[in-house]
N, C-alpha and C positions, 0 to 999 in steps of 0.2 A: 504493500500500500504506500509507504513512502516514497519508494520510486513512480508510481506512480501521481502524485502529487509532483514531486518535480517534474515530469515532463508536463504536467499540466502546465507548470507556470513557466515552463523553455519554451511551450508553446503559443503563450499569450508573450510575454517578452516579443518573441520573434513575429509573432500577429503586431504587436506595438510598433515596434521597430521599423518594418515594411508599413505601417498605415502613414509613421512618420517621413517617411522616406518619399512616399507618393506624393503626401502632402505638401514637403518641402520641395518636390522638384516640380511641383505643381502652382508653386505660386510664381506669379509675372513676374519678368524681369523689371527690376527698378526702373524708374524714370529719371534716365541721365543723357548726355550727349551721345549720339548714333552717331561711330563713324563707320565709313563704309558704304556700299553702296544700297540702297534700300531695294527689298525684296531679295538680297542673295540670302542662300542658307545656308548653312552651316552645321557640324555636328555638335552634340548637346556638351560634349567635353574640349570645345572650342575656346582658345585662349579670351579673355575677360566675361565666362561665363559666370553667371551671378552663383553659380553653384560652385564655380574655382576653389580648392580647399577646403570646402566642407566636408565633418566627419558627421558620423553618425556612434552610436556608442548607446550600449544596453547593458542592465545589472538587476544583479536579482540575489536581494540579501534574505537572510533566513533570522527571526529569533525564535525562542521558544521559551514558554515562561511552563514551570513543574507547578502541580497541584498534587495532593494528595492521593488519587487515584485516575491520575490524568494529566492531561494541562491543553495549553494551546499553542499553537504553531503561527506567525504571522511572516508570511511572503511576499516580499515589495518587490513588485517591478518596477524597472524605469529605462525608459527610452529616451533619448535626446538627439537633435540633431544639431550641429555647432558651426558656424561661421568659421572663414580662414583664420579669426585671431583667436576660435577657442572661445568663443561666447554663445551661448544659448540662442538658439532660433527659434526651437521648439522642442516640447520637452511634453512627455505623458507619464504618468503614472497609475497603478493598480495596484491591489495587497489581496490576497487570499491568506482570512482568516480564518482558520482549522481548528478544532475542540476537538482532542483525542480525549479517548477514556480507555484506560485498562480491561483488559478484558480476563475470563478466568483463562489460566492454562498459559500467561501471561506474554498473552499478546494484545495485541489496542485494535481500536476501532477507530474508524473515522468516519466523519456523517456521512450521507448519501450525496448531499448536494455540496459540489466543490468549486461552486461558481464563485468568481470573485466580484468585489463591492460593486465594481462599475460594472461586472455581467447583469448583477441584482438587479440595482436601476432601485428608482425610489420606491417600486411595487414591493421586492422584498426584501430591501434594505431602509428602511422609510426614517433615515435621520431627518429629511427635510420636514417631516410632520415634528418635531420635537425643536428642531435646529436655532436660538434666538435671532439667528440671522435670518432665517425661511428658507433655506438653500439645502438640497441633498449632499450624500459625498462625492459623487462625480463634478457635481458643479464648484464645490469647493476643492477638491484635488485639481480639476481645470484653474482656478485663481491663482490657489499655489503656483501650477506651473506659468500660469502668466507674468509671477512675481519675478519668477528668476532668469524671464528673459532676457537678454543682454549680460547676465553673469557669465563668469567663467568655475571652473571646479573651484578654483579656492576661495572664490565670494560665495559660492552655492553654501561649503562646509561650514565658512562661519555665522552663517543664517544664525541667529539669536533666536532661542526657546527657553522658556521658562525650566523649575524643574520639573515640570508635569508632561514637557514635549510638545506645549502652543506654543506659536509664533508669541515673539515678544515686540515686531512690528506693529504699531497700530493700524496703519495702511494697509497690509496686510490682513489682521486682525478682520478688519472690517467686510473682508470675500470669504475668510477660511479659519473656522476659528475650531476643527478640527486639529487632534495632532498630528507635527510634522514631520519628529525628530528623524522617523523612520526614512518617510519620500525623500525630507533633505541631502539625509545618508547615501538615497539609491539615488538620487542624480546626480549625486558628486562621482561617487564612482563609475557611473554610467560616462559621464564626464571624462573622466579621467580612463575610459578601456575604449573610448570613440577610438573609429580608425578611419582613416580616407573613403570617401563614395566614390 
């Protein structure tokens, strides 16, 4: 069972990864001066293409808190896609949260449904009915990663959190007041294992 829980989450990483990947080679080219002649083409890894340098980089951290005849398992993914100087363009995030229990004959269980928060959706992950903001966790894990656009890995790391794992940003604060300490973690390193598109 544990193996397979990881390739669940090799599997959503790399579903992440590739949605970011589309979506970043998907956006227009900036609006700057065209030299050249207009209407020629060109191939998409053509010198001053707006994707020149960009990496792309995926991580997927594990903790696991014990309980007395159980515990739980929490798996962050994170995807980022990164500009030539190593700054955030776009950046996702996802956690599958797991409740093992002990089982007799001492082996564990794990629940039936191993969907992660953003597969839930607010039907069956319903923070947004609770949330003081009125916002689910996908739409707060999307803010997060809105925050750390234009970072690099080492301004991601030193993201400030309390010691409970909130943002200690107000600005911040104000889209996602879920904790972060985890996602922070997984786009840094995500950051930091990018490698060239």
């Amino acid at each position: 069972m544990k193996i397979h829980c990881t390739k669940q989450m090799r599997r959503l990483a790399a579903l992440a990864a590739a949605a970011l990947l589309l979506a970043g080679c998907g956006k227009p080219a900036s609006s700057g001066s065209s030299s050249g002649a207009s209407g020629s083409s060109g191939s998409a890894g053509a010198a001053g293409s707006p994707a020149d340098g960009w990496k792309a980089g995926l991580a997927v951290l594990t903790e696991s808190e014990a309980g007395d005849a159980g515990g739980e398992v929490h798996t962050v993914a994170a995807a980022v896609v990164l500009d030539e100087d190593g700054r955030i363009l776009h950046a996702v995030v996802d956690e599958l949260e797991t409740k093992v229990d002990a089982a007799e004959g001492g082996g564990v269980t794990l629940p039936e449904d191993l969907r992660t928060k953003r597969q839930k959706g607010d039907e069956d992950y319903p923070l947004k009915a609770v949330s003081a903001i009125g916002k689910g966790w996908a739409d707060q894990a999307d803010a997060l990663a809105r925050h750390l656009e234009g970072m690099t890995a080492g301004e991601v790391a030193k993201l400030e959190t309390d010691e409970d794992g909130y943002a200690a940003d107000p600005d911040l604060l104000a889209g996602c007041t879920i904790k972060i300490d985890r996602y922070r973690d997984a786009v840094a390193e995500a950051c930091r294992q990018a490698k060239p598109l």
